[in-house]
VODRENNU-268519 format. One line per field, with one value per residue: residue in one letter; x, y, z of N, C-alpha, C in turn; residue number from 1. Coordinates in Angstrom, 2 decimals, always signed. Example, Ala and Ser with C-alpha at 12.3 -4.5 7.8 and 13.67 -1.06 7.14 Angstrom:
! residues 2
res <- (A, S) $
n_east <- (+13.19, +12.85) $
n_north <- (-5.69, -2.25) $
n_up <- (+7.80, +7.08) $
ca_east <- (+12.30, +13.67) $
ca_north <- (-4.50, -1.06) $
ca_up <- (+7.80, +7.14) $
c_east <- (+13.20, +12.90) $
c_north <- (-3.30, +0.03) $
c_up <- (+7.80, +7.87) $
n <- (1, 2) $
! end
This chain:
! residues 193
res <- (X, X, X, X, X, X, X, X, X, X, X, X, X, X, X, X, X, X, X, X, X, X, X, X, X, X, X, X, X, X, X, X, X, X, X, X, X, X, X, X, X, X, X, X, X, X, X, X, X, X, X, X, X, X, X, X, X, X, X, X, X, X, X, X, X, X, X, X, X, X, X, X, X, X, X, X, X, X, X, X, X, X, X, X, X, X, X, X, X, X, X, X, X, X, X, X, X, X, X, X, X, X, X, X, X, X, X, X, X, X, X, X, X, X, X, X, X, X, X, X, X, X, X, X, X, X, X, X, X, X, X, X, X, X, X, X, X, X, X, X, X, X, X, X, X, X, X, X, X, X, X, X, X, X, X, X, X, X, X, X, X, X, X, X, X, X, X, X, X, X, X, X, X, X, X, X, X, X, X, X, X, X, X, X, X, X, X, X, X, X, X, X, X) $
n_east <- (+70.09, +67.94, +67.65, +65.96, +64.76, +66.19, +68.30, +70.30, +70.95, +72.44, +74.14, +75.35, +76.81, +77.93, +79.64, +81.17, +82.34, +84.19, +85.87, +86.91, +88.37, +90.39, +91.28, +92.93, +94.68, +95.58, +95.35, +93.52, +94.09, +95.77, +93.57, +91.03, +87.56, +86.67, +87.84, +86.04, +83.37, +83.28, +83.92, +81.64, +79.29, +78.43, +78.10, +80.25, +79.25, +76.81, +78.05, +77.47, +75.14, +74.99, +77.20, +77.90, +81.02, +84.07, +85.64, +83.73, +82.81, +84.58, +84.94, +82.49, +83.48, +85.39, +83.80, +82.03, +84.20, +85.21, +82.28, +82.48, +84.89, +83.94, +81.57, +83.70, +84.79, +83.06, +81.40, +83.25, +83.18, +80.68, +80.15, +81.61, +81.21, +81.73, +84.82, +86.69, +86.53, +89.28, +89.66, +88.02, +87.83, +90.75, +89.99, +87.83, +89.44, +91.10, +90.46, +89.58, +91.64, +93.20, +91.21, +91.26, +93.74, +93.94, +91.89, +92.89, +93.11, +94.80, +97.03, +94.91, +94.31, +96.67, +98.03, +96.18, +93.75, +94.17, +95.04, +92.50, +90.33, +91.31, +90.65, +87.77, +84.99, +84.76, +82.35, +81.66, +83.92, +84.09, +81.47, +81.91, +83.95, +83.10, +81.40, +83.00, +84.06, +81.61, +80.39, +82.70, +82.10, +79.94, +80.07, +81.80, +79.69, +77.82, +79.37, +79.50, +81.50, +82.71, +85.40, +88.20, +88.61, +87.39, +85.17, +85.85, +88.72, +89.09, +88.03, +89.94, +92.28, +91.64, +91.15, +93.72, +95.18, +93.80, +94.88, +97.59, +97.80, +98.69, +101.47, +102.14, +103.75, +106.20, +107.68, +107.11, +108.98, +109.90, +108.02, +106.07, +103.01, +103.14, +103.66, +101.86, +99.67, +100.44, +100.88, +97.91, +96.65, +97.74, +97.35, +94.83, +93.68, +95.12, +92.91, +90.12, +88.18) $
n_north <- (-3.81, -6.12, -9.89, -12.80, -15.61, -17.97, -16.68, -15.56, -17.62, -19.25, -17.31, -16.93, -19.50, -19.68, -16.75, -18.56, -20.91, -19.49, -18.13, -20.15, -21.70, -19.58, -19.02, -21.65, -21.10, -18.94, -17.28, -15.59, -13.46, -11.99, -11.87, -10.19, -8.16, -7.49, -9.95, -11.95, -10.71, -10.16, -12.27, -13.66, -12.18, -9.37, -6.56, -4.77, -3.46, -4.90, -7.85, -7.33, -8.05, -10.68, -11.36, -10.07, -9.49, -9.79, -11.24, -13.25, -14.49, -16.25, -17.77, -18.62, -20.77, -22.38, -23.50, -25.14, -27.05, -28.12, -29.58, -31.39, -32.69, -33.81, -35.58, -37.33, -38.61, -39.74, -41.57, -43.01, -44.95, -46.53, -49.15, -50.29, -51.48, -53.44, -53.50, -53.25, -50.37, -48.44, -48.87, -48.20, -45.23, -44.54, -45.11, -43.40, -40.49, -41.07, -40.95, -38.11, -36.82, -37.83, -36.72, -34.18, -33.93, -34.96, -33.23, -30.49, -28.40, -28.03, -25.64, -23.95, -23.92, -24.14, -21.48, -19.58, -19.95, -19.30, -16.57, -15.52, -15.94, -14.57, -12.11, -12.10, -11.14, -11.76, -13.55, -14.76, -16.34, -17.98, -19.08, -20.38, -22.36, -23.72, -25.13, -26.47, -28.21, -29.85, -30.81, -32.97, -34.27, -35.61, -37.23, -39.03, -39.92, -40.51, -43.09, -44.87, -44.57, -44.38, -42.25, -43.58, -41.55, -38.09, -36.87, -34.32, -33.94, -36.28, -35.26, -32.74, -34.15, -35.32, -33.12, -32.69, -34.39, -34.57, -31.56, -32.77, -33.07, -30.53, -31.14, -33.22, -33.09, -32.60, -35.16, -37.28, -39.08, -43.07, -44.15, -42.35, -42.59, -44.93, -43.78, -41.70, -43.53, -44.99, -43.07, -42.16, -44.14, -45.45, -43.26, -43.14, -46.13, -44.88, -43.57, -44.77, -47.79) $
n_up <- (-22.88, -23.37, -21.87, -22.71, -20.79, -21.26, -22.81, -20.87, -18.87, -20.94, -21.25, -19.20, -18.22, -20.41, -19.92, -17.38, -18.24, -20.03, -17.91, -16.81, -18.58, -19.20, -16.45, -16.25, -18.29, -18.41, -16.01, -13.31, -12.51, -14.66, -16.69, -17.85, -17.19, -19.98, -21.90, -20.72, -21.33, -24.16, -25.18, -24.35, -26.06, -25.29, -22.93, -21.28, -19.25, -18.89, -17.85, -14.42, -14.20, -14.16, -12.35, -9.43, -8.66, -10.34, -8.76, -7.73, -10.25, -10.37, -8.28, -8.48, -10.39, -8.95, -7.56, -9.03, -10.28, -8.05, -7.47, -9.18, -9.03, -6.40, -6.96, -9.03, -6.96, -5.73, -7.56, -7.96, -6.07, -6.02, -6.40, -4.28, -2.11, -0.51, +0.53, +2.48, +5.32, +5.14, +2.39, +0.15, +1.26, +0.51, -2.63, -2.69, -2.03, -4.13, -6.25, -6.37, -6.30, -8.88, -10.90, -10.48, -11.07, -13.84, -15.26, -15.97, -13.97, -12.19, -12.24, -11.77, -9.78, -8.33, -8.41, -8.38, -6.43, -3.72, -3.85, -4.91, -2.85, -0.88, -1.67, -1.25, +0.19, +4.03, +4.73, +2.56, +2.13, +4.72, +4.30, +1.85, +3.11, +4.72, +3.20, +1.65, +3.66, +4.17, +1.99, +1.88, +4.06, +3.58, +2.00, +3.16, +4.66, +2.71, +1.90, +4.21, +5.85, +8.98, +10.95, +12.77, +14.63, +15.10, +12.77, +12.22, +12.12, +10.44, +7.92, +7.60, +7.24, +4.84, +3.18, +3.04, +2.15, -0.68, -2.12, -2.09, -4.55, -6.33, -6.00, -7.33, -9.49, -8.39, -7.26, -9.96, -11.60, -11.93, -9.77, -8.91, -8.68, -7.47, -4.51, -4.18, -3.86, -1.52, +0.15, +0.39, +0.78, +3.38, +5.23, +4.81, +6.15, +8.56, +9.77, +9.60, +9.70) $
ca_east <- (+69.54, +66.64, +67.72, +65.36, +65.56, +67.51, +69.67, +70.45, +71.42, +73.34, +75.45, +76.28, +77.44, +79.35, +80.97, +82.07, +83.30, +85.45, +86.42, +87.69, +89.20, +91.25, +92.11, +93.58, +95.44, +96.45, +95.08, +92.55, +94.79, +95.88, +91.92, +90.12, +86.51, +86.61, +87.52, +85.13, +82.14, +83.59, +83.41, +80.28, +78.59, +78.02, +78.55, +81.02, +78.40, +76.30, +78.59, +77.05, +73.58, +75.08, +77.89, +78.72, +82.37, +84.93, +85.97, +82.56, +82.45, +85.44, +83.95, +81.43, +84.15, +86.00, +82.88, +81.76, +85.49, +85.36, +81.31, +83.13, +85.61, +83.22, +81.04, +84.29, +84.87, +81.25, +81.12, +84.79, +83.06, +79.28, +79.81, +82.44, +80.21, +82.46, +85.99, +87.05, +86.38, +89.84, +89.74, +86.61, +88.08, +91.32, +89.30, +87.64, +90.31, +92.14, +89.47, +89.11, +92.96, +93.15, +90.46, +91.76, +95.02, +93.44, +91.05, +93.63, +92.45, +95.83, +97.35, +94.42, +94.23, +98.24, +98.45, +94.71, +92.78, +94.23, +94.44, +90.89, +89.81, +91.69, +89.87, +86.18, +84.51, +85.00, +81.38, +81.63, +84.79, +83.60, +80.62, +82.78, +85.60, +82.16, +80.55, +83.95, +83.64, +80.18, +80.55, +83.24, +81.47, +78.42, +80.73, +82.04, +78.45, +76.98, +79.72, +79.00, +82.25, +83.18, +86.29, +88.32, +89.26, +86.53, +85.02, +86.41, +89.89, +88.71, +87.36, +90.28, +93.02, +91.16, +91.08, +95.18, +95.47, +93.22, +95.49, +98.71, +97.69, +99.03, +102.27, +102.63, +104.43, +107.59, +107.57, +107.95, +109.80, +108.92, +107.46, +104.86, +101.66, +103.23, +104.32, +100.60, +98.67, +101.05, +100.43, +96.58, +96.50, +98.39, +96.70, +92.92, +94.13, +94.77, +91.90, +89.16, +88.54) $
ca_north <- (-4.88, -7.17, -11.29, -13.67, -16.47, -18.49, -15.95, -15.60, -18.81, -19.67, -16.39, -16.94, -20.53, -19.48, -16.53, -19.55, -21.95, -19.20, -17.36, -21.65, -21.76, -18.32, -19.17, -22.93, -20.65, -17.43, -16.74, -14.64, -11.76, -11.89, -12.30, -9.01, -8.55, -7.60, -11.18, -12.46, -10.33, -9.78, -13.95, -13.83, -11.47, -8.92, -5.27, -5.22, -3.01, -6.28, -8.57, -7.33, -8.56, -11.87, -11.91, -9.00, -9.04, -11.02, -12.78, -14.22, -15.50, -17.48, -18.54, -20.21, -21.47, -22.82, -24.30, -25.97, -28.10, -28.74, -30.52, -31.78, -33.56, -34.63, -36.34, -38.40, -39.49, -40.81, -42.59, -44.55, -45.91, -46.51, -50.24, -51.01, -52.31, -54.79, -53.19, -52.30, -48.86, -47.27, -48.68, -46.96, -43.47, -44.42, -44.64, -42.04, -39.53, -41.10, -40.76, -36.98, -36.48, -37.99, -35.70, -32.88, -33.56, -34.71, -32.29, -29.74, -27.04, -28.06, -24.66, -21.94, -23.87, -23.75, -19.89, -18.08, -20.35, -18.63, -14.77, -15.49, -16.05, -13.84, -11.25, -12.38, -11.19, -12.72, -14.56, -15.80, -17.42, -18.83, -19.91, -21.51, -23.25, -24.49, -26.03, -27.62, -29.26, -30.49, -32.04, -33.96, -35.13, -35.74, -38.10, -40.20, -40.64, -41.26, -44.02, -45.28, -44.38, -44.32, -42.59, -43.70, -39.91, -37.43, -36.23, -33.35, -34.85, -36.82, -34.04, -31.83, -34.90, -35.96, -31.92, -32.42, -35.51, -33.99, -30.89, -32.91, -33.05, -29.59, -31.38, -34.65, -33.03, -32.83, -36.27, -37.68, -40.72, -44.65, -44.65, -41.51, -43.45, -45.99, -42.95, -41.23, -44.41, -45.45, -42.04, -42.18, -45.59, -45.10, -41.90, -43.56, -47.01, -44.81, -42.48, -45.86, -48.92) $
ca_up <- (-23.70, -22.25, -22.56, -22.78, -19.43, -22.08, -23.16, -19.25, -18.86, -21.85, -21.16, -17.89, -18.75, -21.74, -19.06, -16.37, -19.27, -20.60, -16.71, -16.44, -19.32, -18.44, -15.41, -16.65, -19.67, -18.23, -14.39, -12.95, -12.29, -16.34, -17.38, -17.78, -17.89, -21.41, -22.30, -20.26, -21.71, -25.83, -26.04, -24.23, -26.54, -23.84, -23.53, -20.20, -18.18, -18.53, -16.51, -13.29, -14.51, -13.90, -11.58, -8.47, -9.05, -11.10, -7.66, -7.52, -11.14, -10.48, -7.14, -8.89, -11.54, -8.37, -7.10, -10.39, -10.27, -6.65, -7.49, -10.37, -8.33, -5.50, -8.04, -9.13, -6.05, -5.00, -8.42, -7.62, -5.09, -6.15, -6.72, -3.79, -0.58, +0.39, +0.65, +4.13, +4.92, +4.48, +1.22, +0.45, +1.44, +0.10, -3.55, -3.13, -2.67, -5.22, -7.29, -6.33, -6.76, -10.39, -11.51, -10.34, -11.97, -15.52, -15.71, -16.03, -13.22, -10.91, -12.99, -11.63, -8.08, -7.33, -8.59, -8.12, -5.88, -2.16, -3.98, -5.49, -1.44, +0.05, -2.65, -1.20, +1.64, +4.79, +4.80, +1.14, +2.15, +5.54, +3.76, +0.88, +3.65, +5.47, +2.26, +0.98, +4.59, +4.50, +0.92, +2.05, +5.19, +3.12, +0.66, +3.84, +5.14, +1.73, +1.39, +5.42, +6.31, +10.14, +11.33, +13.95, +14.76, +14.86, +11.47, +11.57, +11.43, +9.07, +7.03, +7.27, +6.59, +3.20, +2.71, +2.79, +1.19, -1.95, -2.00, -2.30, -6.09, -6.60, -6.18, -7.63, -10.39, -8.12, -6.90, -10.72, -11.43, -11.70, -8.58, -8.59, -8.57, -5.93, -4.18, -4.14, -3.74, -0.50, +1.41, +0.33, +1.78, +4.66, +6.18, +5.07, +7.20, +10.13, +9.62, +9.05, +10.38) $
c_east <- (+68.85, +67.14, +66.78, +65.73, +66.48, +68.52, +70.40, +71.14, +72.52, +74.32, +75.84, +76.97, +78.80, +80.97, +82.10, +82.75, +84.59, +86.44, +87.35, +88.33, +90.58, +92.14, +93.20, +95.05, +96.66, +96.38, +94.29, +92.96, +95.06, +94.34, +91.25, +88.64, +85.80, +86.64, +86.74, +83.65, +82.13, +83.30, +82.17, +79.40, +77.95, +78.21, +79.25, +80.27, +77.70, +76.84, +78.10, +75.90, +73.82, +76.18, +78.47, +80.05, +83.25, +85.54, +85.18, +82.64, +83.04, +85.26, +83.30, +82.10, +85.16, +84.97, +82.37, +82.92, +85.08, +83.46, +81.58, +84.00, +84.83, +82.48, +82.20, +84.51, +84.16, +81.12, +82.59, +84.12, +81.65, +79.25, +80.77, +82.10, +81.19, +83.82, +86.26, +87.37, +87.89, +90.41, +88.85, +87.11, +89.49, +90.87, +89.18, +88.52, +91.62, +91.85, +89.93, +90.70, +93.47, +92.14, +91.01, +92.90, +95.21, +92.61, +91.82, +93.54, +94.03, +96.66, +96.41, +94.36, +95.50, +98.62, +97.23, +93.73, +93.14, +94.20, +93.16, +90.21, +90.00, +90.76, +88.30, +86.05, +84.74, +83.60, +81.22, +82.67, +84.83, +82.76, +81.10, +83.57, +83.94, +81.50, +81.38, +83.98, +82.94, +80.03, +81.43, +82.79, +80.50, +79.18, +80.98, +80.79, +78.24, +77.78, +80.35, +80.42, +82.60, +84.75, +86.71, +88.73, +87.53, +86.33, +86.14, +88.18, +89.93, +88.65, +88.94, +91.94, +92.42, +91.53, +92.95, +95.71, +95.06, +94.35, +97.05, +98.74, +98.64, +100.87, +103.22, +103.81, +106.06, +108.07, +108.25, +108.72, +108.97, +107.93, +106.31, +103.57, +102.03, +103.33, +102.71, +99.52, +99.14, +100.65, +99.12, +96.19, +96.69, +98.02, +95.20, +93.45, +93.86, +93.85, +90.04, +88.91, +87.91) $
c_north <- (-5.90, -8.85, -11.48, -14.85, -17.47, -18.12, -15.24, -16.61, -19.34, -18.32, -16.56, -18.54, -20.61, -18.67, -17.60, -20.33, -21.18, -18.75, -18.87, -21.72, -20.76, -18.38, -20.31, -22.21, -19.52, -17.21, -16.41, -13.79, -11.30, -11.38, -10.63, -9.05, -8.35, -8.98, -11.95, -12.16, -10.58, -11.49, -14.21, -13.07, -10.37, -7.86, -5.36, -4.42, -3.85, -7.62, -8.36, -7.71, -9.92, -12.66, -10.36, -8.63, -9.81, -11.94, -13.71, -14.98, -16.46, -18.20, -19.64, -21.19, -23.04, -24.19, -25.57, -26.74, -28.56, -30.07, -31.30, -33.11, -34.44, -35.68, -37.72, -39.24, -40.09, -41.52, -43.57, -45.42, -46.69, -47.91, -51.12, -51.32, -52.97, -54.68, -53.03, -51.14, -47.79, -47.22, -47.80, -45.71, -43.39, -44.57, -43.46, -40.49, -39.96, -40.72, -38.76, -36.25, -36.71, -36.92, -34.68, -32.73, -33.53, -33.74, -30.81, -28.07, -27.13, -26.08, -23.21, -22.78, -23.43, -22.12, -18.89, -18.24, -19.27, -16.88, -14.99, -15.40, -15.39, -12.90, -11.17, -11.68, -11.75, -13.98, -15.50, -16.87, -18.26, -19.33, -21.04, -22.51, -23.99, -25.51, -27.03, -29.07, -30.41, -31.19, -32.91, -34.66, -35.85, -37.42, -39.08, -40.93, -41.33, -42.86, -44.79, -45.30, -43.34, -44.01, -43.52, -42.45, -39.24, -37.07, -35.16, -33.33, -35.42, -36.41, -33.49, -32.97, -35.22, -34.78, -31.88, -33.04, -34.83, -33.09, -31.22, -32.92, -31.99, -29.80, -32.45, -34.45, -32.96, -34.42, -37.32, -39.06, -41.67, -44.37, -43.27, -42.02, -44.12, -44.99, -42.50, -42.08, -44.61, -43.89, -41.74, -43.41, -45.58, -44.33, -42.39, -45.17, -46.58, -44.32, -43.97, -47.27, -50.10) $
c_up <- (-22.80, -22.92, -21.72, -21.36, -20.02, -21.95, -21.64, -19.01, -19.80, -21.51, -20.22, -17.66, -19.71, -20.57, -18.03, -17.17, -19.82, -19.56, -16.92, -17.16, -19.31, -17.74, -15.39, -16.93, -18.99, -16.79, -14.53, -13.16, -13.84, -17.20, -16.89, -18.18, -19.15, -21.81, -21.97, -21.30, -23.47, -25.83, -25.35, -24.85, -25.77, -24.09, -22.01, -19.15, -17.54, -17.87, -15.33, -13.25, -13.93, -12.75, -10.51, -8.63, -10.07, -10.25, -7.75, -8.45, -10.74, -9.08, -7.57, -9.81, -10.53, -7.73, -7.93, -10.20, -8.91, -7.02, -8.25, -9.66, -6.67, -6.02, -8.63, -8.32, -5.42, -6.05, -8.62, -6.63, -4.96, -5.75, -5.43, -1.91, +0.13, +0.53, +1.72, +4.42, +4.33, +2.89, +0.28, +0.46, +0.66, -1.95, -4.14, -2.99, -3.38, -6.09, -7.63, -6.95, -8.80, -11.30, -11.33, -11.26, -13.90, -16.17, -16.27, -15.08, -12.43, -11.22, -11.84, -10.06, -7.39, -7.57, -8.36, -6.81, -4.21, -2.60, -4.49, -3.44, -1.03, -0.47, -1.70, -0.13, +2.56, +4.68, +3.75, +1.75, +3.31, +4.59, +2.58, +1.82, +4.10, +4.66, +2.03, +2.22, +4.68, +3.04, +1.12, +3.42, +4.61, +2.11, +1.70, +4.13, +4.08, +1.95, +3.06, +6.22, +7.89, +10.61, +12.43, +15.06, +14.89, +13.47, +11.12, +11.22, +10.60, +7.80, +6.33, +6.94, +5.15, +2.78, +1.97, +1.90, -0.69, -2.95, -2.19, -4.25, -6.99, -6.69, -6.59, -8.86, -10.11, -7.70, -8.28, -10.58, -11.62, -10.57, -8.48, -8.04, -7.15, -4.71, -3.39, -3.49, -1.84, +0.88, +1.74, +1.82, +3.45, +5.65, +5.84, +5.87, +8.45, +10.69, +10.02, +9.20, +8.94) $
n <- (1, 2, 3, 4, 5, 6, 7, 8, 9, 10, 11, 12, 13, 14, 15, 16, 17, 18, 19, 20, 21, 22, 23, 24, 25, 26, 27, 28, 29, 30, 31, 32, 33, 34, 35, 36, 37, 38, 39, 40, 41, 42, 43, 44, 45, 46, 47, 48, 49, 50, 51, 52, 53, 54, 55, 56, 57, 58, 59, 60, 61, 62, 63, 64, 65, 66, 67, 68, 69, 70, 71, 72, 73, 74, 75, 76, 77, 78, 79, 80, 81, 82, 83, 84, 85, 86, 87, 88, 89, 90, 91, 92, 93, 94, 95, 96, 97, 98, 99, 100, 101, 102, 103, 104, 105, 106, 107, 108, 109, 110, 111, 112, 113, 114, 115, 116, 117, 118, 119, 120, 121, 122, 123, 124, 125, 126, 127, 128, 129, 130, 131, 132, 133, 134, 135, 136, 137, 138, 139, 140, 141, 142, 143, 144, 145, 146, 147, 148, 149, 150, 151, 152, 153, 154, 155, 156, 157, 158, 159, 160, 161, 162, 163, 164, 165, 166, 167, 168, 169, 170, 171, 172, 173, 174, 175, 176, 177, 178, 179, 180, 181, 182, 183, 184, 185, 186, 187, 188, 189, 190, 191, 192, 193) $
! end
């Protein structure tokens, strides 16, 4: 069946909205590409028209959240010039952490996100660890942030900090937030002058 550059587009949208939704609900590993293709109107031969494997879709499903969450955290900080920088970084991965956790993805990152990688190629997933890098370098510059560490310390502490999200749900109690905010703080302080 021949689509239209529309009907291209709108299907391979519909597939990543529902692969995300999937993975939220059930997993990757659960998610067959029948469900993928039957709610995309598809015939399941036609999935490869639009995506090489089912690792990849959710690649790009992984990718889409991660720009998702970079985006929150450059607009926490659009308006805040005059903070002192490790407030600034402490923001923005607060920012990036709250999204992650409201959005409801914490589910396919703590159970699919490291077998979805391991799954890839080696170069996809260098090329993915290298990008997640370089958007978060790209987020300190944009927002004129100077470690006191090298970047890449920099880089790969925010990377950890982000990542504690996956576990705020044990933490719990009055004090969560104070809890979250205080180790944010604390590690962008020593990180930021």
């Amino acid at each position: 069946m021949a689509f239209s550059e529309q009907e291209l587009v709108t299907i391979r949208q519909t597939m990543l909205d529902k692969a995300r939704q999937c993975a939220i609900s059930v997993g990757v590993k659960l998610t067959s590409l029948e469900v993928i293709t039957e709610t995309s109107n598809i015939a399941k031969g036609s999935f490869y028209r639009f995506f090489p494997s089912k690792e990849l879709l959710y690649l790009e499903v992984l990718k889409g959240i991660e720009q998702e969450t970079y985006k929150a955290a450059g607009e926490a900080i659009q308006s805040e010039n005059a903070l002192p920088a490790f407030e600034v970084a402490s923001k923005m991965t607060l920012s990036a952490c709250k999204h992650l956790h409201t959005s409801g993805v914490v589910p396919f990152i703590k159970k699919d996100v490291q077998y979805l990688l391991s799954r890839l190629p080696a170069e996809e997933r260098k090329a993915h660890d290298e990008q997640y890098k370089a958007n978060i370098l790209a987020l300190l510059k944009a927002a004129g942030l100077q470690p006191k560490c090298s970047f890449d310390l920099a880089v790969a502490t925010i990377q950890l900090l982000v990542l504690t999200v996956l576990h705020w749900d044990r933490i719990g109690g009055l004090y969560q937030q104070e809890v979250i905010e205080t180790v944010i703080r604390g590690t962008c302080r020593e990180l930021f002058d």
